[in-house]
VOGU-3710 file (C-alpha; in Angstrom, 3 decimals, decimal comma):
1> xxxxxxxxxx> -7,907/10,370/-24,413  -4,869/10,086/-22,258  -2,781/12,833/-20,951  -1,905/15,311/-24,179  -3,501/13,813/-27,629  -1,250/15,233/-29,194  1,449/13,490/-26,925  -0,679/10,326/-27,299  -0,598/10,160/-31,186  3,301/10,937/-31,034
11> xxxxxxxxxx> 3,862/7,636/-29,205  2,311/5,776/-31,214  3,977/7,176/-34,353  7,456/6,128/-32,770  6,288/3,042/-31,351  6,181/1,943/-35,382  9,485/2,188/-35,321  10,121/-0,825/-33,520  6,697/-2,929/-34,307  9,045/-5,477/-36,018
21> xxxxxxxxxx> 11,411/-6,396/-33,634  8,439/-6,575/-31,087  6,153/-8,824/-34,135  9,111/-11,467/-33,647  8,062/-12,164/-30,301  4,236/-12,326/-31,254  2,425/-15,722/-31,195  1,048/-16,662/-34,485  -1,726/-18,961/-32,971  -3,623/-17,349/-30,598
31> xxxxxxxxxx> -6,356/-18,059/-28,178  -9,272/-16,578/-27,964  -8,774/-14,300/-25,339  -5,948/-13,025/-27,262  -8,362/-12,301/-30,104  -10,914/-10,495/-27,891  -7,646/-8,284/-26,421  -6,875/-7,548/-29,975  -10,346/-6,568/-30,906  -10,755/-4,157/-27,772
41> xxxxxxxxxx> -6,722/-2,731/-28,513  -7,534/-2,141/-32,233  -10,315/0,095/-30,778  -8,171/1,999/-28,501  -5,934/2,504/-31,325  -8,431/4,058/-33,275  -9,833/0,683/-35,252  -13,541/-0,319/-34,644  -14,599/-3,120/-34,300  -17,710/-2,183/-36,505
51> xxxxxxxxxx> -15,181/-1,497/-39,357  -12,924/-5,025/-38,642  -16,455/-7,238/-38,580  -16,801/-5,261/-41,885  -13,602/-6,448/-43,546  -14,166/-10,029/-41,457  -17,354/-10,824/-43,355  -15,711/-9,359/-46,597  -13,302/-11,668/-46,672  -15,991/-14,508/-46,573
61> xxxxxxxxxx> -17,700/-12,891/-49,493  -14,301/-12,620/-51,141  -13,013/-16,033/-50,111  -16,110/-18,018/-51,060  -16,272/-16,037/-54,439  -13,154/-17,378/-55,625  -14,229/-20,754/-55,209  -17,770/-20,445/-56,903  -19,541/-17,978/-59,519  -22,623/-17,063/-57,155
71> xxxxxxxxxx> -24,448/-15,386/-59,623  -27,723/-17,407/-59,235  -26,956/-19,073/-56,566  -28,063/-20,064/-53,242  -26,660/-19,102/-49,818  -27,602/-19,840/-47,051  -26,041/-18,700/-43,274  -26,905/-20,120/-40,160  -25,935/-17,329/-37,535  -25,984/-16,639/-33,800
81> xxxxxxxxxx> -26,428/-13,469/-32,195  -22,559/-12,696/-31,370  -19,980/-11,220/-33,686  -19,971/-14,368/-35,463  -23,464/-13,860/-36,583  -22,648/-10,095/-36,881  -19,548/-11,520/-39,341  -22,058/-13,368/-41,194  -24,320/-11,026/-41,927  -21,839/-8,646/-43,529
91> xxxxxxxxxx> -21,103/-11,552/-45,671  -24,692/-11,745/-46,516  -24,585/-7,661/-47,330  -21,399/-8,183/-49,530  -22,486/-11,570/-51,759  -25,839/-10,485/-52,517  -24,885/-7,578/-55,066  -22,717/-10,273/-56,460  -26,123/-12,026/-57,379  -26,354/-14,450/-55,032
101> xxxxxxxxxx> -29,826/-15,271/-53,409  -28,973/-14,966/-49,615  -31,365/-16,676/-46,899  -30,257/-15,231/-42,986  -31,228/-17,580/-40,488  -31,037/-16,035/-36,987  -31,008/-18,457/-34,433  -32,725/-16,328/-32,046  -34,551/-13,488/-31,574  -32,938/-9,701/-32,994
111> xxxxxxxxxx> -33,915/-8,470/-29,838  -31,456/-11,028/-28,246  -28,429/-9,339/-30,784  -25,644/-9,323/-28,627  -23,556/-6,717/-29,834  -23,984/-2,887/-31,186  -21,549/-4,060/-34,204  -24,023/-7,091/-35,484  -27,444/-5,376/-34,337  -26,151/-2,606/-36,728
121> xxxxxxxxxx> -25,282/-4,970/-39,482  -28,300/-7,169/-38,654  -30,550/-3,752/-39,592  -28,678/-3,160/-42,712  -30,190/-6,775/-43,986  -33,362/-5,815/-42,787  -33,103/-3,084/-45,227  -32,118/-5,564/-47,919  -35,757/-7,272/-48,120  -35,136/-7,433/-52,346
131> xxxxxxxxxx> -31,927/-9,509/-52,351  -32,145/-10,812/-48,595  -34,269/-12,845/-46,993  -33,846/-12,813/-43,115  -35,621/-15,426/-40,902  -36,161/-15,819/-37,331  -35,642/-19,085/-36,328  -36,631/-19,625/-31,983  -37,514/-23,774/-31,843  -35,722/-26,616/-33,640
141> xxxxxxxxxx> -39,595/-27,111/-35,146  -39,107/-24,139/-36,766  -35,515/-24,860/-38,146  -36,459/-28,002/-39,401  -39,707/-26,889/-41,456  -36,422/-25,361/-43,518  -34,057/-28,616/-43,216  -34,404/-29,469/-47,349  -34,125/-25,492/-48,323  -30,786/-24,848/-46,549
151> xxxxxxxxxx> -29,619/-29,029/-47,302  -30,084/-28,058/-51,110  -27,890/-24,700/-51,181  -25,136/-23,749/-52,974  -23,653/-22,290/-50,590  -23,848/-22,810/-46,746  -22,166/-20,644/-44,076  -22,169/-21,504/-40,183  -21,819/-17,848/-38,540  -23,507/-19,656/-35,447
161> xxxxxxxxxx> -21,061/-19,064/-32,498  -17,501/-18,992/-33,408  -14,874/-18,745/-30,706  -18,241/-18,266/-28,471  -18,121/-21,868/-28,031  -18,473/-23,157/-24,175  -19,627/-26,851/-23,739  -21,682/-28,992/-24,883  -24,023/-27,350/-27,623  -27,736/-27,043/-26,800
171> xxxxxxxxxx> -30,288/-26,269/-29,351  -31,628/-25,060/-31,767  -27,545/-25,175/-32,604  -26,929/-28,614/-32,254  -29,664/-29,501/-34,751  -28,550/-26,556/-36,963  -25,175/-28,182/-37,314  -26,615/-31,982/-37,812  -28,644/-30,475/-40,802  -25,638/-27,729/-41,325
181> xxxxxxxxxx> -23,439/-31,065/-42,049  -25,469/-32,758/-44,074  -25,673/-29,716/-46,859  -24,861/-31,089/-50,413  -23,065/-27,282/-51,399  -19,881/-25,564/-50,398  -19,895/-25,633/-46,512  -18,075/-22,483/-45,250  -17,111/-21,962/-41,495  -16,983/-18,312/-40,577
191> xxxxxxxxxx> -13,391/-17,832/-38,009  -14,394/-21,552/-36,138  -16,038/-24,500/-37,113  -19,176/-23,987/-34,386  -18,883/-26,829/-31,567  -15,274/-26,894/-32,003  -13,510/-25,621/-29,176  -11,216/-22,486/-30,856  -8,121/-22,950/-27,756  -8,365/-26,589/-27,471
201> xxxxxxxxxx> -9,835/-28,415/-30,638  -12,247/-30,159/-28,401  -15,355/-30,606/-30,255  -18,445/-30,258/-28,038  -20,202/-33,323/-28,739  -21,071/-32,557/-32,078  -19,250/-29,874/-34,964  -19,705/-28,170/-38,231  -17,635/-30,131/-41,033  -16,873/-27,203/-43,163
211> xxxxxxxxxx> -15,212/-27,546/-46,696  -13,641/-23,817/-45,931  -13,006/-22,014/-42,777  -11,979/-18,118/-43,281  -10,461/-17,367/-39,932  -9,234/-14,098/-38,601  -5,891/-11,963/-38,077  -4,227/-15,078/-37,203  -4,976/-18,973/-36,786  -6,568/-19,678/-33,534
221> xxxxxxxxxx> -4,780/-22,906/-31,971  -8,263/-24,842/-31,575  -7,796/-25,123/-36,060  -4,632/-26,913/-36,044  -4,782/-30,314/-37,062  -8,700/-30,523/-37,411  -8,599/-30,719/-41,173  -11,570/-32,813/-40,898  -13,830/-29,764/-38,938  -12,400/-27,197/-41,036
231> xxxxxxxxxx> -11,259/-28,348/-44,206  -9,469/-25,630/-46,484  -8,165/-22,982/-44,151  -7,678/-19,050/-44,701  -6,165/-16,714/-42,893  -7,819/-13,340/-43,311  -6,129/-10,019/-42,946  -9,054/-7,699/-41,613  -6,696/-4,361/-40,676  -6,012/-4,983/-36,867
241> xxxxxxxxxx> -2,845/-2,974/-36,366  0,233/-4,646/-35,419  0,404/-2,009/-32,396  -2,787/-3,783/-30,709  -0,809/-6,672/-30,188  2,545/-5,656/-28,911  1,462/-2,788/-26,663  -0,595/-3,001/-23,359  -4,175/-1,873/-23,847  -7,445/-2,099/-22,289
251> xxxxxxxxxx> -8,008/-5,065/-24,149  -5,126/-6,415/-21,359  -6,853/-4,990/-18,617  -10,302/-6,433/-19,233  -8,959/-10,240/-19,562  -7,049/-9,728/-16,303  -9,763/-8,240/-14,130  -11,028/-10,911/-12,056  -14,689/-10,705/-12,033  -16,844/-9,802/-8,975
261> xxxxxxxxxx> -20,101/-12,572/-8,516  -22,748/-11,608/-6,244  -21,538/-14,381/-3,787  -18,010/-13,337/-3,908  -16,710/-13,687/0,024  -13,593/-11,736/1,980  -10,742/-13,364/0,384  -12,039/-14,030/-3,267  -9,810/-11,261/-4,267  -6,708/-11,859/-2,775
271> xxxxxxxxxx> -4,436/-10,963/0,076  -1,288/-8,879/-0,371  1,262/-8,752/2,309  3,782/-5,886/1,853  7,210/-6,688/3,386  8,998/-3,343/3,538  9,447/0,414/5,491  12,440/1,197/8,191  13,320/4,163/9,961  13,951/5,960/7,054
281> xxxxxxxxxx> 11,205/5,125/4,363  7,735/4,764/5,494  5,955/6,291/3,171  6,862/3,514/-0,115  5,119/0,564/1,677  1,865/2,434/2,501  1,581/3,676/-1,121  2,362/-0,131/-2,233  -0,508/-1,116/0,274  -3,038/1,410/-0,723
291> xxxxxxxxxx> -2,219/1,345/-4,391  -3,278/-3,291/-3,926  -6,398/-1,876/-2,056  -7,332/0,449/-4,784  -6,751/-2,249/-7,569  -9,196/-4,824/-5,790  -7,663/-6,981/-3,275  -9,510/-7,380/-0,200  -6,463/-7,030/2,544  -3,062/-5,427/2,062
301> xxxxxxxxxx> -0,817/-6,191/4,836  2,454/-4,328/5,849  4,724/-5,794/7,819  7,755/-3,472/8,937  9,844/-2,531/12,115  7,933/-1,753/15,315  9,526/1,853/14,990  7,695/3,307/12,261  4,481/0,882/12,466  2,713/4,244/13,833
311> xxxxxxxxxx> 4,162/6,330/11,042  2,988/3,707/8,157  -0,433/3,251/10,301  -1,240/7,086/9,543  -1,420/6,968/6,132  -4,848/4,733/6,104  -7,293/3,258/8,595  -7,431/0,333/5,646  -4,011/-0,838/6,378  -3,381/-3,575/8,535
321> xxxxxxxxxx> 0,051/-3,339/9,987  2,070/-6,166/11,799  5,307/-5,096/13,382  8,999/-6,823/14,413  11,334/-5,955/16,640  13,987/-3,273/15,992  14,728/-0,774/12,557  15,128/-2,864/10,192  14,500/-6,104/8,660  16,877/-9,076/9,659
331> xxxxxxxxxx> 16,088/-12,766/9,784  15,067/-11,924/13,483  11,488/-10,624/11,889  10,509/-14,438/10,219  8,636/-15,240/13,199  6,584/-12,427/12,185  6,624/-12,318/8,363  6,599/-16,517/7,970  2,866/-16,897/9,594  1,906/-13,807/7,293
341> xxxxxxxxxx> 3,458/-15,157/3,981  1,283/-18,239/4,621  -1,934/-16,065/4,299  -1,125/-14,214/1,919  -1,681/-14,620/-2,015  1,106/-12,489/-3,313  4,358/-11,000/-1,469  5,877/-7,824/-2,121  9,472/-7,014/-0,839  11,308/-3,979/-0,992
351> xxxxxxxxxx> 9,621/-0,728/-0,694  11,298/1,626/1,535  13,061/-1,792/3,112  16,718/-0,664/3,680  20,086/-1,680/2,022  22,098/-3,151/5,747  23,962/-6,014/5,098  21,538/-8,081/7,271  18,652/-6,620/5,608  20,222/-8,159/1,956
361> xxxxxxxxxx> 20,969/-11,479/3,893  17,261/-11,332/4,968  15,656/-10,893/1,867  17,869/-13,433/-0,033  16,454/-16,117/2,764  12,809/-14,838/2,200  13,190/-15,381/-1,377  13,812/-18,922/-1,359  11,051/-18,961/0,990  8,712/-17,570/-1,006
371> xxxxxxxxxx> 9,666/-19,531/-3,707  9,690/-23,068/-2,401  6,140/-22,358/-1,030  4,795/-21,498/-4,539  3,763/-18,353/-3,416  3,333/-14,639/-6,156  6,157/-12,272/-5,688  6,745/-8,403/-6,355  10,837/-7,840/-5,617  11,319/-3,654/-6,127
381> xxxxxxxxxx> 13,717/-1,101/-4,689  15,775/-2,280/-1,892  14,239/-5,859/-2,399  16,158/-5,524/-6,423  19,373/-4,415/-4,614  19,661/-7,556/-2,946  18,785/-9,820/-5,172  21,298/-8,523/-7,100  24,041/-10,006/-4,687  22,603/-13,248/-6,020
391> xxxxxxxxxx> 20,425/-12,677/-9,411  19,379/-16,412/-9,978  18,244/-17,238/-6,579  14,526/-16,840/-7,815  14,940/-18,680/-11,209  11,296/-20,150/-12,375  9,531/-18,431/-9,187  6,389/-17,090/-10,173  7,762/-13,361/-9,598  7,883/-9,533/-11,128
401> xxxxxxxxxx> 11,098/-8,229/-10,909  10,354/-4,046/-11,421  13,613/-2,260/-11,883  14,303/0,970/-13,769  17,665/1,367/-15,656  20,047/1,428/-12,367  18,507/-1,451/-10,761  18,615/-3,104/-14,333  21,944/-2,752/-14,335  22,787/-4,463/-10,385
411> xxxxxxxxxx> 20,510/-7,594/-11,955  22,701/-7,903/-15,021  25,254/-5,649/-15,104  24,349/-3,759/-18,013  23,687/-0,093/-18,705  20,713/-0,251/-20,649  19,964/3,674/-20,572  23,418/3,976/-23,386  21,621/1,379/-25,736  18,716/2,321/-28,782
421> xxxxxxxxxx> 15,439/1,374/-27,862  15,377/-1,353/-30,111  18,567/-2,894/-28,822  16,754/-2,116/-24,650  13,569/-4,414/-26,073  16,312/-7,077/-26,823  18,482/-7,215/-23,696  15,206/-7,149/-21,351  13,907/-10,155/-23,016  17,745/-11,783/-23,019
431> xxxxxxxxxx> 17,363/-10,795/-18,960  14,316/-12,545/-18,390  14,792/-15,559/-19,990  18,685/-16,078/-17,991  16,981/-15,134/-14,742  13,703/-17,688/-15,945  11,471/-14,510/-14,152  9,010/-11,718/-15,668  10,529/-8,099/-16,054  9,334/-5,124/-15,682
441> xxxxxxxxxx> 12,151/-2,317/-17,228  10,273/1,226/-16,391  11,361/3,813/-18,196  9,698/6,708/-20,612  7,833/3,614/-22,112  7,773/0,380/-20,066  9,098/-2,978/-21,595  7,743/-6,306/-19,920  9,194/-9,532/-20,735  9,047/-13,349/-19,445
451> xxxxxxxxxx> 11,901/-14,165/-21,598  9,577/-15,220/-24,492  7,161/-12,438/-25,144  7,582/-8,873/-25,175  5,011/-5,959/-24,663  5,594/-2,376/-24,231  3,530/0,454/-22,717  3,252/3,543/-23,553  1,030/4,945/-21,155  2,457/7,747/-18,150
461> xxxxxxxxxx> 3,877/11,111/-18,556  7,643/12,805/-17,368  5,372/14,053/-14,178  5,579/10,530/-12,924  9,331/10,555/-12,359  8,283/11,676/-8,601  9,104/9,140/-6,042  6,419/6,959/-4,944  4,769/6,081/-8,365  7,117/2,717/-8,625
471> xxxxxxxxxx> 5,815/1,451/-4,984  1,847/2,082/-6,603  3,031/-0,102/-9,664  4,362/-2,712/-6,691  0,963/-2,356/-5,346  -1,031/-2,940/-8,658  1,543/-5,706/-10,131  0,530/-8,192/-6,251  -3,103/-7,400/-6,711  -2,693/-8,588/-10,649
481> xxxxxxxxxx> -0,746/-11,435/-9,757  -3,251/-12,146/-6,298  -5,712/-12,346/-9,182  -4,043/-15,651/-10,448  -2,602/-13,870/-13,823  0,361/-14,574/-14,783  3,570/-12,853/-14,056  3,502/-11,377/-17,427  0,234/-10,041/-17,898  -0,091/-8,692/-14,146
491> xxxxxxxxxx> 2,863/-6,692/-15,003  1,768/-5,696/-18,440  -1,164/-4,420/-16,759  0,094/-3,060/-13,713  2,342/-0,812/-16,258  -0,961/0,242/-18,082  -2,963/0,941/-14,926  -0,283/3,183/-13,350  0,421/4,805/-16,643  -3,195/6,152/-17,311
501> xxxxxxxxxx> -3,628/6,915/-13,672  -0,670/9,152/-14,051  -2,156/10,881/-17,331  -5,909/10,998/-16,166  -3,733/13,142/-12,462  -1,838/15,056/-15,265  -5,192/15,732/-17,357  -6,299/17,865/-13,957  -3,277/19,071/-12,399  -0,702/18,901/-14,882
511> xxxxxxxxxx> 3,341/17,873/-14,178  2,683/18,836/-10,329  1,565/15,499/-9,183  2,846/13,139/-5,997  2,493/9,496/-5,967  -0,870/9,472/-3,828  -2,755/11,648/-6,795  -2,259/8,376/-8,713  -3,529/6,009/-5,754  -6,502/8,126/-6,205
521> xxxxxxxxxx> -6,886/7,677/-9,903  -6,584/4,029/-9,729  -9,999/3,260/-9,816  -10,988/6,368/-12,397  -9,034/4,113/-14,598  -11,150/1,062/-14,428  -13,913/3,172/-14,721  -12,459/4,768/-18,133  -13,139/1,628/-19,857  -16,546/0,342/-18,192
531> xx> -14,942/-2,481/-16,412  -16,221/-3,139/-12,744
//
């Protein structure tokens, strides 16, 4: 639960209001990491996955049913132990009261079940011993004693490993999909032909050559053109919301958290170098700094004006500080910052920087910089004010640009706070695309674009309008992007993280929160939704 259910539920009930404009930007072939996002953002939203592998292996039972009478016949499934077996076995549950004679071959052990959502359907076939046989198939010797029973079928289903596909296949599958292609019934493929590859179409040395593949929510871009892998192909509505795709969930945050091995080294996770603070703001770089830290790089590095390195050295013992010469930053502080940016993984500039005239011409030089060395950027606060002197200057740099409405306006000259929601969604995406960079619009619900797609999240709370909360979403956004994401998903998530850090600090101290409480929260927030 995020800050206020209540609150919660409300969002979501206006967020329908634009769901179609947003559905325009939505890719209709997906990958299948975009499928597992879905899944986990369909849960979020109130959708389990128990009850979408329910209406997944339904439509099998459906689909394969208007093909064939199975009254008195014989099906047989071949299944893993993933949700493609889970899928599978549903199928099993739903064309056996049709009449059909249903044979479950687990390749594996139940034990070995992968998933709550297909152990549980696994045990209601158990429970099916009059109208379901269920087999337990370990060694290719013992698949093979049943080569001429499932060869002679009616029906044959491969629910073996779906978009679980990695490689080359090992057995028992490969020799489950030699005798699963040689089957004389209907050959049905349950969301991928197993051994073909569901992002690339690669087939992994050998494939099922289904007559019928019933495929998910939307076609996965491994099924185009492989007509002679999947044969007929259906596209299966199983109730994921349209919501789980256009906002930013946890589904988002799990596919961009880079994962820690037991031999990860310093440096694995990235090094952010903070290029901001003067002798007025010293405080927005150190939350930047900490916020990275908190996220999961290994080194956040502030560089900023001799004068207020002590000041910005305060805040943390974990913050490495390198200092320049004078108040503020001027192309006097590259011999500094240059040697730094070459470290470093991602490069914020702007927080707490300064608006002098020298300052802008130092940024603007930094940008191409940064730029023509390939290097992640974060451009906020001051950092947006100059680059608004010259808007294109960064055009195809792999950079988050994270303005609210008045900083908006300096990039494009637009005041997007006077325009319907709808019409903000549109003009954000117009933005990104003419400046060929991700963007980041904060507002009461946060709208990220690259100029192609468009997400929105509706995570945060009106406490978080205190200062310091947009140099923590700096901080999160290089950490994202250290991570190797790209610009559009570090910000998507960046947006998420900050806003449930802000409603898990609201949950305990209500609207009287400062921008460090969320620092704090940060990794409460990873913890929230069992990701390490």
């Amino acid at each position: 639960m995020l800050y206020g259910e209540e609150i919660f539920v409300k969002r979501l009930v206006l967020i329908n209001k634009y769901v179609g404009i947003l559905m325009e930007n939505v890719e209709r072939k997906i990958s299948s990491v975009e499928m597992a996002i879905i899944d986990e953002n369909s849960e979020w939203l109130g959708v389990p996955r128990l009850l979408l592998m329910e209406n997944a292996g339904k439509a099998v039972a459906t689909e394969i049913s208007k093909r064939i009478n199975v009254n008195g016949k014989k099906v047989v499934i071949l299944a893993g132990l993933g949700n493609n077996g889970g899928d599978s076995f549903v199928a099993a549950r739903h064309l056996a009261p049709l009449g059909a004679s249903v044979f479950v071959f687990l390749l594996g052990r139940s034990k070995d079940i992968r998933t709550d959502e297909a152990r549980r359907n696994w045990e209601a076939l158990k429970k099916m011993f009059l109208t379901v046989k269920t087999i337990e198939i370990r060694y290719v010797e013992e698949l093979k004693k049943y080569e001429s029973e499932i060869k002679s079928a009616d029906i044959v289903i491969d629910g073996m490993l779906g978009t679980g596909v990695r490689g080359e296949l090992r057995d028992p599958y490969r020799t489950a999909v030699e005798i699963f292609n040689k089957a004389s019934g209907l050959r049905v493929a349950v969301d991928i032909p197993t051994g073909l590859n569901p992002d690339t179409g690669e087939i992994h040395g050998i494939a099922v050559k289904a007559d019928l593949t019933v495929t998910f929510h939307a076609l996965k871009k491994g099924l185009d053109g492989k007509r002679e892998y999947t044969g007929d192909v259906v596209v299966a509505n199983i109730g994921v919301p349209p919501e789980a795709e256009v906002i930013v969930g946890p589904g988002d945050l799990r596919a961009a958290v880079k994962p820690r091995r037991p031999e990860a080294k310093k440096g694995d996770f990235g090094r952010v170098l903070i290029v901001g603070g003067s002798n007025l703001y010293t405080g927005a770089p150190a939350l930047c700094a900490m916020a990275a830290l908190r996220c999961g790089c290994d080194l956040s590095i502030i560089v900023a004006p001799e004068s207020v390195a002590s000041s910005i050295r305060s805040f943390s013992p974990n913050i490495i500080v390198h200092t320049y010469s004078g108040n503020a930053f001027t192309l006097n502080a590259f011999t500094t910052v240059i040697p730094l940016v070459e470290k470093c993984d991602t490069i914020v500039i702007g927080p707490g920087l300064g608006t002098m005239d020298e300052t802008f011409e130092a940024c603007l030089k930094l940008f191409e910089i940064v730029k023509e060395k390939g290097k992640a950027l974060v451009v906020d606060a001051d950092g947006l004010k100059a680059l608004s002197t010259s808007p294109t200057i960064l055009a195809g740099a792999r950079a988050v640009l994270t303005p609210h409405a008045g900083e908006f306006k300096g990039l494009v000259n637009l005041d997007i706070t006077k325009l319907p929601f709808k019409e903000r969604i549109k003009e954000v995406k117009k933005a990104a695309k003419q400046l060929n960079l991700t963007i980041l619009l904060k507002g009461h619900w946060d709208i990220i674009s690259d100029g192609n797609k468009v997400k929105v999240n509706i995570t945060g709370n009106p406490a978080m309008t205190v200062g310091g909360t947009g140099d923590v979403l700096s901080g999160l956004v290089a950490t994202l992007l250290a991570w190797k994401n790209e610009p559009f998903t570090a910000a998507s998530v960046a947006a998420f993280i900050n806003g449930v850090a802000g409603d898990l600090t609201a949950q305990e101290k209500g609207y009287h929160i400062v921008a460090t409480d969320l620092v704090d929260k940060i990794p409460e927030v990873f913890k929230k939704f069992e990701i390490n």
